[in-house]
C-alpha positions as CSV (number, residue, x, y, z in Angstrom):
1,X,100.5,-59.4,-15.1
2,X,101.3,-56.1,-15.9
3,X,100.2,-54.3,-19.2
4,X,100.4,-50.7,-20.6
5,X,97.7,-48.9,-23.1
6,X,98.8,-46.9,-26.0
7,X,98.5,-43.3,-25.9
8,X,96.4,-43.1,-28.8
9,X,94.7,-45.5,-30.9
10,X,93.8,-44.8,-34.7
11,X,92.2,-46.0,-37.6
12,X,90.5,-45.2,-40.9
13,X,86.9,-45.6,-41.3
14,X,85.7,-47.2,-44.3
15,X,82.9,-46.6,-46.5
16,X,81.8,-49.5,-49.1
17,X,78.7,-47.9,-51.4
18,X,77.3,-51.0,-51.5
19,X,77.0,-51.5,-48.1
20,X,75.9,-47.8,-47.8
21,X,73.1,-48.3,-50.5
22,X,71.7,-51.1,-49.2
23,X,73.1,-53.5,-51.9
24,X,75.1,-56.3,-49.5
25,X,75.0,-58.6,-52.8
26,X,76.9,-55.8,-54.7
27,X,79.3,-55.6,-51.6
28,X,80.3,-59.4,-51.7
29,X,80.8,-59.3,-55.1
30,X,83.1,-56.3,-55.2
31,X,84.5,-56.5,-51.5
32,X,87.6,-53.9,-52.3
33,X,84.9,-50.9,-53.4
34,X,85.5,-50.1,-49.9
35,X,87.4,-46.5,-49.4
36,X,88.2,-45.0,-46.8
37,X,86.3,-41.5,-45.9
38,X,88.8,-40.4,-42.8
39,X,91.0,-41.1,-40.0
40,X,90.2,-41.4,-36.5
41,X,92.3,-40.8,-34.0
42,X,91.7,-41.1,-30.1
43,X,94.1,-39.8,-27.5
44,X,93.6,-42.0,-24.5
45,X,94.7,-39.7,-21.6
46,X,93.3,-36.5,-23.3
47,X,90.0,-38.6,-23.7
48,X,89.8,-36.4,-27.4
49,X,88.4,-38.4,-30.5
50,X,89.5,-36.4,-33.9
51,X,88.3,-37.4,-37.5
52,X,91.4,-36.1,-39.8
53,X,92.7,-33.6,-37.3
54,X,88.9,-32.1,-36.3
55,X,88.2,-33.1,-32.8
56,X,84.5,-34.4,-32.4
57,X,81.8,-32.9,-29.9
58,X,80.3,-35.1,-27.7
59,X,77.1,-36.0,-29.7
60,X,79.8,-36.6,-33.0
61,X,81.7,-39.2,-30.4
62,X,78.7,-40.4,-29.1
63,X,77.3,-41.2,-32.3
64,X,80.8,-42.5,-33.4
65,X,80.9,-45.0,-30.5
66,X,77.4,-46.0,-31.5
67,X,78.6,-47.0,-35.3
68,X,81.8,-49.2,-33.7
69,X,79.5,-50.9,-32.0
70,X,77.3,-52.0,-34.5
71,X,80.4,-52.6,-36.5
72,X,81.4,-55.2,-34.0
73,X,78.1,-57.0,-33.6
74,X,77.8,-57.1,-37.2
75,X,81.0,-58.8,-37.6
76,X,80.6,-61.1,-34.0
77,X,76.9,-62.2,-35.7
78,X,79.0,-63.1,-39.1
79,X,81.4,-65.4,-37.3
80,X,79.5,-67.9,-35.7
């Protein structure tokens, strides 16, 4: 089975204050306080991460890789 990857992969990262503030109460209750505070966008074959159009050192990706990761526990903990 053969499959291809996309040449770049995006998304917006989100910011909820509550979250931010410590307040995960304030969070449930207003769940669409979230905005977004830019847009990430990673060129595959370049290997280039850029948040809205700025491309990121290497301790701004590092530290951005960190974050998704914790992201993605966060949400693997809250499902099960």
């Amino acid at each position: 089975m053969e499959f291809s990857l996309p040449e770049t992969v995006e998304f917006d990262l989100p910011l909820n204050p509550f979250e931010f503030m410590g307040r995960p109460d304030l969070a449930d209750l207003f769940p669409n306080a979230a905005f977004s505070v830019g847009h990430i966008k990673y060129d595959v074959g370049a290997g280039e991460v850029t948040l809205n159009g700025r491309l990121l050192n290497d301790d701004q990706k590092t530290a951005l890789a960190a974050a998704c990761r914790f992201v993605s526990e966060q949400r693997r903990k809250e499902q099960h």
